[in-house]
FIVO-451271 format. One record per residue (C-alpha): residue in one letter; x, y, z. Coordinates in steps of 0.05 Angstrom, whole numbers, plus 32768, in hexadecimal, padded with zeros to 4 digits. Layout:
# residues N
aXYZ ...
END
This chain:
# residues 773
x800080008000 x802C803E7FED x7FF180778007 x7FCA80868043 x7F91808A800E x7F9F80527FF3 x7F92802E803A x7F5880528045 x7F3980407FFE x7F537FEF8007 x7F317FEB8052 x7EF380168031 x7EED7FE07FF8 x7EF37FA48023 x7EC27FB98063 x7E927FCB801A x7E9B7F8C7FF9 x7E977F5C8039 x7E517F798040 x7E3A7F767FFA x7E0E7F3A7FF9 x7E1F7F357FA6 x7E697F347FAF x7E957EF57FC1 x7EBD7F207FF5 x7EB37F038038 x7ECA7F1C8081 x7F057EF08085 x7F117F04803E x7F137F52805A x7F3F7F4A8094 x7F777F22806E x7F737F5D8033 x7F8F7F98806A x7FDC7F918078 x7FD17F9A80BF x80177FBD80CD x7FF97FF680A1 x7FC6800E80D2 x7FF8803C80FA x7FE9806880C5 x7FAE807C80E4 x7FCE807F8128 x800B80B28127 x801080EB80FB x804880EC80C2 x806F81208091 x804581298059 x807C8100801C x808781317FEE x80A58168801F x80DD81898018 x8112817A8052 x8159816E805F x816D812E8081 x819A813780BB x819D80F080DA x818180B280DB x8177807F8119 x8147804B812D x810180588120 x80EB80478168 x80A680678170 x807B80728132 x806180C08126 x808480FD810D x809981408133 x80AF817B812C x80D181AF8164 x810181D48189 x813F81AE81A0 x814381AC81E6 x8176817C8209 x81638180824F x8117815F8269 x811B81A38291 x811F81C98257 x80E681998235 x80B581A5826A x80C581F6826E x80C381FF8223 x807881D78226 x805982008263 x806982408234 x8048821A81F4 x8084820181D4 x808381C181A8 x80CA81A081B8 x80F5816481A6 x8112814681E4 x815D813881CC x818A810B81FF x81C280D881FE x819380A78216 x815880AA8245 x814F809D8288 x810C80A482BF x812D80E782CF x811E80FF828D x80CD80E18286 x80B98127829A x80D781418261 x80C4810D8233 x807981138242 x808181608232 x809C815681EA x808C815281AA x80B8811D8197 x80F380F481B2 x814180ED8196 x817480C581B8 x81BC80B6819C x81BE807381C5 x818E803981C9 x8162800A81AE x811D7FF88199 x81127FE181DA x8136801681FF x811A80468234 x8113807E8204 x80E6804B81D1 x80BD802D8200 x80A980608224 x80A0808781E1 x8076804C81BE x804C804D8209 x8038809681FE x802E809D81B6 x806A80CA81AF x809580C78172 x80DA80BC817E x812080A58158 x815680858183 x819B806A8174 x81AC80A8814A x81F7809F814D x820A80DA812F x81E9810D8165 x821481258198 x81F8815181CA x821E818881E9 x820F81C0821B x81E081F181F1 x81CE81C081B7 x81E08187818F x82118177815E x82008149811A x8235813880F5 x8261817580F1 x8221819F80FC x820581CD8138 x81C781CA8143 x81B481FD8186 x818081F181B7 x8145821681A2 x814F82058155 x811881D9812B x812481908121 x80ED8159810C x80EF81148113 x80C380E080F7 x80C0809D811B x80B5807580E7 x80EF807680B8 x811C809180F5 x813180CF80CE x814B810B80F4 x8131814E80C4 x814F819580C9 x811481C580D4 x80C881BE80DF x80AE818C80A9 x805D819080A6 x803E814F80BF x7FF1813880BA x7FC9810180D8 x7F9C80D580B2 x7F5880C380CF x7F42808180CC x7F04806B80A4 x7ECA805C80C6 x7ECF800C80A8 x7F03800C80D2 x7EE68001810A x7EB07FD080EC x7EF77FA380D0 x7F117F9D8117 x7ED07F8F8135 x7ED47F548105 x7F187F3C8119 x7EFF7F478167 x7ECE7F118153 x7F077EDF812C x7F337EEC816E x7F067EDA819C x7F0E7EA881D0 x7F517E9A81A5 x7F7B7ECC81B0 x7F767F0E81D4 x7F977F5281CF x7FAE7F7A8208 x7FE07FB98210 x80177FC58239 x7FFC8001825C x8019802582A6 x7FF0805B82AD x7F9E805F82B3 x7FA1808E8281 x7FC7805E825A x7F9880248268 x7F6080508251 x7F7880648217 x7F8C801A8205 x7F4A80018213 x7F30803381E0 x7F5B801981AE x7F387FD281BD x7F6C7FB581E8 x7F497F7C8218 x7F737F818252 x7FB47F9F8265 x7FEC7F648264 x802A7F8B8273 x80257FC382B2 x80677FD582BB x80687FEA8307 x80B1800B82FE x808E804182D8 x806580518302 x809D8073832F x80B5809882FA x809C80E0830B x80D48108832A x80B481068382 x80AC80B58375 x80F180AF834D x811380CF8389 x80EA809483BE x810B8056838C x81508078838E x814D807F83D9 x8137803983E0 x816F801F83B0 x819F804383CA x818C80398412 x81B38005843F x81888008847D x81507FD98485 x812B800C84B1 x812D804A847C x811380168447 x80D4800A8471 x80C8804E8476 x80D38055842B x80A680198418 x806B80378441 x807780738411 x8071805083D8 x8037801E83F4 x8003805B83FB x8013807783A7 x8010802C838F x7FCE802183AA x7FB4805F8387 x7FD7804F8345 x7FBD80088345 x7F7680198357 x7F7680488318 x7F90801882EC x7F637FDE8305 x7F21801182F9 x7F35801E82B7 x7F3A7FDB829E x7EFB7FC082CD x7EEA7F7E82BA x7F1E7F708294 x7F6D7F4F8299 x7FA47F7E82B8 x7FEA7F6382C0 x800E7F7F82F3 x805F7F6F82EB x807A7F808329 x80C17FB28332 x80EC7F9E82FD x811F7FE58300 x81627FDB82DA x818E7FF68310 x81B0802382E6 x816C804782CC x815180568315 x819B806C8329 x81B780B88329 x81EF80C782F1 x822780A18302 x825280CC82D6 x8232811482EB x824780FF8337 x829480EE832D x829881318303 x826E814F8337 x82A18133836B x82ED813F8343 x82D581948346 x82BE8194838E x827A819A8389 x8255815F83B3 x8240816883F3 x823A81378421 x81FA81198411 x820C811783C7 x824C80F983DB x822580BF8404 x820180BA83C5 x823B80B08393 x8252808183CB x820B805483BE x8212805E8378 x8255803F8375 x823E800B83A3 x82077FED8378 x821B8007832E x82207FC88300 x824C7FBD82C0 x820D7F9C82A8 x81D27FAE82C6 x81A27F958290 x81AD7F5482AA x81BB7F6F82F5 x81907F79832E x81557F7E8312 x81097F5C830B x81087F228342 x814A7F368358 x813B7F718373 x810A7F5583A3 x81447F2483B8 x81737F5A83CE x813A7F9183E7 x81087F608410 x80C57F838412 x80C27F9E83CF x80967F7383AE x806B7F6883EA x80617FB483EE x80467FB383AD x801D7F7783AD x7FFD7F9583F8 x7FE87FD583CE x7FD27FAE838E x7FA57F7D83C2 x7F7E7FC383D7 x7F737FD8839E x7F527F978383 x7F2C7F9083C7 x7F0F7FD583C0 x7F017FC88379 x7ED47F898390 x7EAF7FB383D0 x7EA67FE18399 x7E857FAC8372 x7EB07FB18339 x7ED47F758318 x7F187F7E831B x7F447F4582F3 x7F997F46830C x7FC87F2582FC x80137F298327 x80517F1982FC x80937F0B8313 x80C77F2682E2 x81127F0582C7 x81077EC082F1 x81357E9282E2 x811B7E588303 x80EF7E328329 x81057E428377 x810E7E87836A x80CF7E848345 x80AA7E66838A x80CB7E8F83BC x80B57ECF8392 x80657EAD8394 x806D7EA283E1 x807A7EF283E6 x803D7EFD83C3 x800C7ED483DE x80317EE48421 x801B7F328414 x7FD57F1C83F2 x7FC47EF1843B x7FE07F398462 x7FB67F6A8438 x7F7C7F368455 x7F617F1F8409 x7F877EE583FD x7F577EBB83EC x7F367EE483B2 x7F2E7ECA8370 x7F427F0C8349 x7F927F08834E x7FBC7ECD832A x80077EC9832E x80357EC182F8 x807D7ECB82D9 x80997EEE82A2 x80C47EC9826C x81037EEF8262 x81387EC48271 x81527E838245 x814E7E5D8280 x810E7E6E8299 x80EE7E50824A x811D7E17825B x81087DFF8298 x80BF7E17828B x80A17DD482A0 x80B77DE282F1 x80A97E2C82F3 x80637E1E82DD x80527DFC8320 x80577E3B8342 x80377E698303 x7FEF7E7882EF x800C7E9982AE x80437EA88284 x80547EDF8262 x808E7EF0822D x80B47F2E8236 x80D27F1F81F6 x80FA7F6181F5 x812F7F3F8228 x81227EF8821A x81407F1381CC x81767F3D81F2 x818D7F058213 x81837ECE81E3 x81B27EF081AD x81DA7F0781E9 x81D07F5081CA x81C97F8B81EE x818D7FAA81DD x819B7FEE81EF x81DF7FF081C7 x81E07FC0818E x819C7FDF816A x81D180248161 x820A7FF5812E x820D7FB28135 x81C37FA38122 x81C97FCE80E0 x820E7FAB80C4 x81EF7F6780DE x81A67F7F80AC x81DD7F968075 x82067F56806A x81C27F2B8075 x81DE7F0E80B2 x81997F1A80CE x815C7F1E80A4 x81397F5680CE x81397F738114 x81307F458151 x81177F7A8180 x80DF7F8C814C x80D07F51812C x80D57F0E8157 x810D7ED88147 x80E87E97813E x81257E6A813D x81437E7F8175 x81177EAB819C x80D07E85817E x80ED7E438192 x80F47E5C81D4 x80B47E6F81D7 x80987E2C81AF x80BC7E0A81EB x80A47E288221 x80577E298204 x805E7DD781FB x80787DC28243 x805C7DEE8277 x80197DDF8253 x80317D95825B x80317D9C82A6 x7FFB7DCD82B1 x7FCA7DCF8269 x7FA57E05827C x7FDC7E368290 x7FCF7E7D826D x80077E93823D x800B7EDE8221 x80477EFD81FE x80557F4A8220 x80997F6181EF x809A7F9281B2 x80937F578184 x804C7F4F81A4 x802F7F7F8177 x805B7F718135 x80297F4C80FA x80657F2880D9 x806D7EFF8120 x80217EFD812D x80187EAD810A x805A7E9E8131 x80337EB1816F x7FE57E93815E x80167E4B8145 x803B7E4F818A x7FFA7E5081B0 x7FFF7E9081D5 x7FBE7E9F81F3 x7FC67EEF81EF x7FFC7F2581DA x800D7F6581FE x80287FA681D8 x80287FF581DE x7FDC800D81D9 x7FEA802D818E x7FFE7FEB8177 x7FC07FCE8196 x7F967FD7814E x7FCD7FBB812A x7FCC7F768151 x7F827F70814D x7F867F6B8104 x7FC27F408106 x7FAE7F138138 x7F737F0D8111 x7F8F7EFE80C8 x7FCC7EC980EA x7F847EA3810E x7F6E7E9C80C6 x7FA57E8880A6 x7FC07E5080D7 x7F6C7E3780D0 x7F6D7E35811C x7F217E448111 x7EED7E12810D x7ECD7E0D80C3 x7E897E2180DB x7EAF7E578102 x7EB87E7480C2 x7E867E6A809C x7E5D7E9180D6 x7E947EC680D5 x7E9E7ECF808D x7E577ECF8073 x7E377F11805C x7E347F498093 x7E1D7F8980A6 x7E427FC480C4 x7E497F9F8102 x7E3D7F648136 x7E2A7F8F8170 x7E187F6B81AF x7DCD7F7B81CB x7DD77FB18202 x7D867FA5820D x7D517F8981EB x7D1F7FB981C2 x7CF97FF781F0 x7CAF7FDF8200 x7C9C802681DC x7CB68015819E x7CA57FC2819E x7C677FB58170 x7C377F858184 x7C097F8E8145 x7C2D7F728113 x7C1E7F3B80D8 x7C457EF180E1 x7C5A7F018093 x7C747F4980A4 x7C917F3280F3 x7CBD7EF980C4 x7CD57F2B808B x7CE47F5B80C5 x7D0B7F2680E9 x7D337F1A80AB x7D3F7F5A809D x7D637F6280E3 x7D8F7F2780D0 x7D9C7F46808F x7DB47F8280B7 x7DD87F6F80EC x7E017F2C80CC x7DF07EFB8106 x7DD37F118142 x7DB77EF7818A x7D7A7EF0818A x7D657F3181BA x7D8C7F618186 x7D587F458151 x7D217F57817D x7D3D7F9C8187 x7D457FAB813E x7D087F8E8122 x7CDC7FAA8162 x7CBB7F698160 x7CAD7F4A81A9 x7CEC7F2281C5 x7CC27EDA81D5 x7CA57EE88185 x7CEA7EF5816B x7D047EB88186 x7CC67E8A8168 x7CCE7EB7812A x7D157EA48124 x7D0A7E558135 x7CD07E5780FC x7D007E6C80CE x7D3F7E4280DC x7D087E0380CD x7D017E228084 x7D4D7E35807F x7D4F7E788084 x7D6F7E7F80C4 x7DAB7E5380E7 x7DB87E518132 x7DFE7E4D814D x7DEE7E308192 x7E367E3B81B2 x7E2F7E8181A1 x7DE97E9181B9 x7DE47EAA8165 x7DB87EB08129 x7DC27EBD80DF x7DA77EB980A0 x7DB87E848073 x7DB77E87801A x7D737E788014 x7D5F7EAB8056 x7D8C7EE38029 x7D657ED27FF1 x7D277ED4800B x7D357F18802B x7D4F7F367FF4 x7D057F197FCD x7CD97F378001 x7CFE7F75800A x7CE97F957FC5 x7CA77F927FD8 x7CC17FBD8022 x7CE87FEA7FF2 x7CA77FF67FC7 x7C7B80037FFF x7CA98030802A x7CE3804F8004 x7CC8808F7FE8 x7CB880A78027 x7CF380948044 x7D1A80B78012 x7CF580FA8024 x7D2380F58056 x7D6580D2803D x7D88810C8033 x7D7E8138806D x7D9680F4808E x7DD880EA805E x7DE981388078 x7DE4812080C2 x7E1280DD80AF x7E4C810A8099 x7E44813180DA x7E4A80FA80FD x7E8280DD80DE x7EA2812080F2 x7E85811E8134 x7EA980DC8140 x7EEB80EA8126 x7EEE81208152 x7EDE80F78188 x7F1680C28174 x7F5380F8815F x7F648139817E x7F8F816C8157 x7F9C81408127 x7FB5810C815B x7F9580C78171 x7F6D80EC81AF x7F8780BF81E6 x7F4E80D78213 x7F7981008248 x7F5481448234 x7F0F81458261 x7EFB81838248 x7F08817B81FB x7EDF813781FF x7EA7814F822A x7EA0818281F0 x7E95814A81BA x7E63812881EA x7E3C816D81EC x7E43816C81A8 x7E278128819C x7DEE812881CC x7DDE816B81A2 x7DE28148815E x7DBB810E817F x7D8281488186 x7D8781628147 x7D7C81198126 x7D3A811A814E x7D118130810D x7D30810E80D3 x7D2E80CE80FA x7CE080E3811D x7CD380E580C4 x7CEA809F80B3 x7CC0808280F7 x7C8280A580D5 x7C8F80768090 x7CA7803880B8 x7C9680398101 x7CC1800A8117 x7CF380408105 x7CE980668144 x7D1480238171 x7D538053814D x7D418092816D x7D3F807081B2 x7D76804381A9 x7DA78083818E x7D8D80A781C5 x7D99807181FE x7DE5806C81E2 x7DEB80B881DD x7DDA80C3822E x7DFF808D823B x7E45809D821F x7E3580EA823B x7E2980C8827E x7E7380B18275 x7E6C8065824B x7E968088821D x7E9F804781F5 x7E4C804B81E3 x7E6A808E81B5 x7E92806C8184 x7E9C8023819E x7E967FE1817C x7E6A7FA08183 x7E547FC681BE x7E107FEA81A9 x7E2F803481A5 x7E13806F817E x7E3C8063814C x7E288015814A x7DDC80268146 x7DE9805E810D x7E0F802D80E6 x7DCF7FFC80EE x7D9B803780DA x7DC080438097 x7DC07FFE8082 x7D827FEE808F x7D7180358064 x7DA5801C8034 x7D7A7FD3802F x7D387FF58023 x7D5080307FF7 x7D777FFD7FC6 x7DAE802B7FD3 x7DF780177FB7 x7E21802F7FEF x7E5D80337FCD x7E3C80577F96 x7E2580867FC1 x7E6780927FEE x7E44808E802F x7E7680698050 
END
């Protein structure tokens, strides 16, 4: 696909043709048509491609997006230049959690050091921020940078675009492309090939992030990264001290600290993803991230300016600093050397989960150990928890399940033992990769990677696409024997890879029951996921035929059956069955409460209505799924009968048809404006910017009142729309946001979609014709 438009058109065509009952297309035909990678485009914004711009650098493209900005080099001078309005790329060496501040205040991200799956990039790829690391050829200085043999001051314009990792002089104009509508309706359909297969969560540390994710569909958070949570600058300074500290009794009093904040930050989290998975991977710090600048100290110390308590610090820093500290004290080792870590965290995550049940909310946790290495250390670490479950006084709940994260070798070696003491395994494939190829993944992404891609040592990328040789049979390994000791053991895959389409039929053929990956990625592995269960036929041939046959806009779920105002009781068997039909025709396959709702017909007569006709063979019942649809010969008769409909009703319906197409393209507005903000994915953060697009869609929901109060005074039953818009409209205003623009779910946006098809149906209207996508 070499154009956004292009995209647009190819997802436009296939949605059109997968609901064109005289085409061939069918949903599974639809999903496999999109390359799934190509959906970022309508995620992050990007230089328009015929600009003109002067290349200054290229590094890794870590985070996709493009950005344009002042240099600034300090996160000081980041968050400054954005309290006084100032777009800014954040240039450093390499990040640390002292510079997240910073980071969260720019524009974009460059770093001359680091990886794909560096601080800088995963942070970066968490927010949605563009960002380029591993630019070798930046040097930054006191008042600037220097590229190649070039200055460039603070305060001067750079741009960036995270995609191709190009480093621009000057502001280069970027745009976002919206997403079609059909979008939506294609990965409601992959939802529905995913489901109860394999699921799709984000790696999310923030409530804001959570929500955000669960906007882009996500159905659970599998990777909370608890480390991150201690990142602003009053909670960076409590993990320091407690690292740094040697005395048992100051830790205590640090711990408490840090007990009262966890609680909060887990109850957040936990609300925002009610009811469903959240995957809480307890303190895994890299030493060397959490501790202050070795380097600044010792200069700080050879010109005579440390005092004495930043001399007792150099003195800590020198005690603990590690040659290697990606493979230092870190994840479960932490806890060995600082007791009470983990079972201060575990106390706060317990309250939050017990207030979320006395709140009567269902909350769903799961604890993960990180880097295990084997099956003792892997018991002793359980014993902590359920040690601090049984002292928070909810031990015996059944909303927490313990697990361990895959990152070592020798933890996918000796898989069969640690799964006696595991509910669930995840992959954090970004170090299970670094330490596989016994690469660095902060460093070797910067010159070894690209010679190794040059001479076709390696075909691709490791830390962005997975190995399957060495990493995949790893993973293959550790799937087939803890699942030979414990078969109903949960396995989910939490690393970059996670979200990458070319490893997605690796991942479905290993047998990995969910993957994990930063929320803007989330899209992407829906489709993937998706398009890898079709191809490896992991779905039952009736599966498919149910999910492939001829569909309208959408499979939403019933929210309620039909209002008793708008449910006719007066109508003929002949009209009740072609009414029934019709609803089929409309909605795909359907339960069958949703029929009763869209045909007004009475619920108990629906369901008699729909048995009648599955005896002539016009309907089909897929008992597992609580699901009707229409088969060939129900299609045909509908489409028989509904000439005469068309005949009786359509010129008065068309009275109204186009004051009704005018209100569709407002809407279409309405919801892209809910979905992007300034030309940016909106990730939801702004209160006051959405509650302004739910004023403005409860008032459009008003102003629909007459063209809709027109159609019920041709076809009465017409008047269930104006009740069921309505219901949605106060409903996301009453904040169940998702019932704006949701999917499968019975949102505004859901019902609209059903009111123009079933105008398209009896109008004999070609939609593509018409361009009322």
């Amino acid at each position: 696909m070499n154009t956004d438009d292009g995209l647009t058109e190819l997802i436009v065509s296939a949605v059109t043709e997968a609901r064109d009952p005289f085409t061939d297309t069918t949903v599974a035909d639809a999903i496999l048509r999109i390359p799934a990678a190509e959906l970022s485009t309508f995620m992050h914004a990007r230089f328009d491609g015929d600009g003109d711009y002067t290349i200054l650098t290229t590094g890794l493209p870590a985070s996709p997006g493009a950005a344009s900005g002042r240099i600034v080099t300090s996160a000081e001078a980041a968050v400054d230049a954005a309290d006084r309005g100032l777009d800014v790329i954040l240039v450093r060496t390499e990040t640390t959690p002292d510079d997240v501040l910073g980071m969260q205040s720019a524009r974009g991200i460059l770093t001359a050091r680091g990886g794909l799956v560096s601080h800088a990039a995963v942070v970066a790829r968490g927010w949605g921020i563009p960002a380029v690391v591993g630019a070798g050829d930046v040097i930054v200085v006191d008042g600037g940078i220097h590229i190649g043999g070039d200055f460039h001051a603070e305060g001067s314009e750079i741009s960036i675009d995270g995609r191709t990792g190009n480093v621009m002089e000057g502001a280069v104009v970027a745009s976002t492309r919206p997403a079609p509508p059909e979008l939506e309706t294609l990965l409601g359909w992959a939802d529905l090939i995913r489901a109860g297969r394999v699921g799709v969560r984000a790696n999310a540390d923030t409530a804001d992030d959570a929500t955000h994710a669960r906007h882009l569909g996500a159905e659970g958070i599998g990777l909370c990264r608890t480390e991150h949570m201690f990142l602003a600058e009053q909670r960076l300074r409590l993990v320091r001290r407690l690292i740094l500290s040697d005395d048992p009794t100051h830790e205590r009093e640090i711990l408490h600290e840090l007990d009262v904040v966890q609680q909060a930050d887990f109850a957040s989290i936990i609300a925002a993803m009610d009811g469903l998975p959240v995957t809480v991977r307890l303190l895994d710090p890299p030493l060397h991230e959490f501790l202050p600048d070795y380097e600044r100290l010792v200069v700080a110390e050879a010109i005579g300016e440390l005092d004495d308590e930043a001399r007792a610090e150099l003195a800590a820093v020198r005690r603990l600093r590690e040659t290697n500290p990606m493979i230092g004290t870190r994840g479960v080792r932490l806890g060995v050397v600082k007791p009470g870590v983990y079972q201060m965290q575990v106390r706060a995550l317990a309250r939050a989960v017990g207030d979320a049940l006395a709140a009567g909310h269902d909350p769903k946790v799961e604890i993960m150990i990180p880097l295990v290495m084997g099956a003792a250390e892997l018991a002793m670490a359980r014993g902590w928890v359920l040690e601090a479950l049984a002292e928070a006084g909810v031990a015996d709940f059944d909303a927490v399940s313990i697990g361990a994260m895959v990152e070592t070798p020798r933890a996918a070696l000796v898989a069969a033992d640690l799964s006696a003491h595991a509910d669930f395994f995840s992959f954090g494939t970004n170090d299970l990769t670094q330490l596989t190829f016994a690469f660095s993944r902060d460093d070797v992404e910067v010159r070894l990677l690209p010679a190794y891609l040059e001479a076709g040592v390696l075909p691709f990328n490791p830390f962005d696409q997975l190995d399957q040789d060495g990493v995949g049979r790893l993973i293959e390994m550790t799937c087939a024997d803890a699942r030979a000791v414990k078969p109903g053991i949960k396995i989910g895959i939490c690393g970059e890879q996670a979200g990458d389409p070319a490893s997605a039929r690796f991942l479905v053929d290993a047998g990995v029951d969910y993957v994990s990956c930063s929320p803007y990625r989330v899209p992407i592995a829906r489709l993937a996921i998706a398009q890898a269960l079709l191809d490896a036929d992991r779905l039952p041939r009736e599966e498919i035929d149910r999910l492939t046959a001829d569909v309208a806009d959408d499979h939403a779920a019933p929210t309620s059956s039909a209002p008793a105002s708008v449910t006719s009781t007066h109508i003929g068997d002949d009209e009740a069955q072609f009414l029934v039909l019709h609803a089929l025709r409309i909605k795909g396959f359907s339960a069958a409460s949703t029929v009763a709702e869209l045909s007004t017909i009475d619920p108990d007569r629906t369901r008699a209505i729909l048995g009648e006709l599955a005896e002539r063979g016009d309907t089909k019942f897929f008992e597992a799924r609580d699901l009707w649809q229409l088969t060939p010969e129900g299609k045909e008769r509908h489409a028989a009968e509904i000439v005469e409909a068309a005949a009786a009703h359509g010129t008065g319906l068309r009275v109204h048809y186009e004051s009704f197409l005018g209100l569709n393209t407002r809407l279409k507005e309405l919801c892209t404006a809910w979905q992007t903000r300034n030309g940016e994915p909106n990730d939801h953060t702004d209160a006051d910017y959405d509650a302004g697009r739910l004023h403005e869609l409860e008032r459009f929901n008003a102003e629909c009142a007459p063209v809709l109060d027109g159609f019920a005074t041709v076809i009465p039953r017409f008047a269930a729309y104006r009740h069921r818009l309505t219901g949605s409209a106060a409903r996301a205003v009453n904040g169940e946001t998702k019932m704006f623009t949701g999917v499968m779910c019975g949102s505004f946006h859901d019902i609209w979609m059903e009111l123009h098809e079933d105008l398209i149906q009896l109008l004999s209207i070609d939609r593509s014709a018409e361009g009322s996508y």
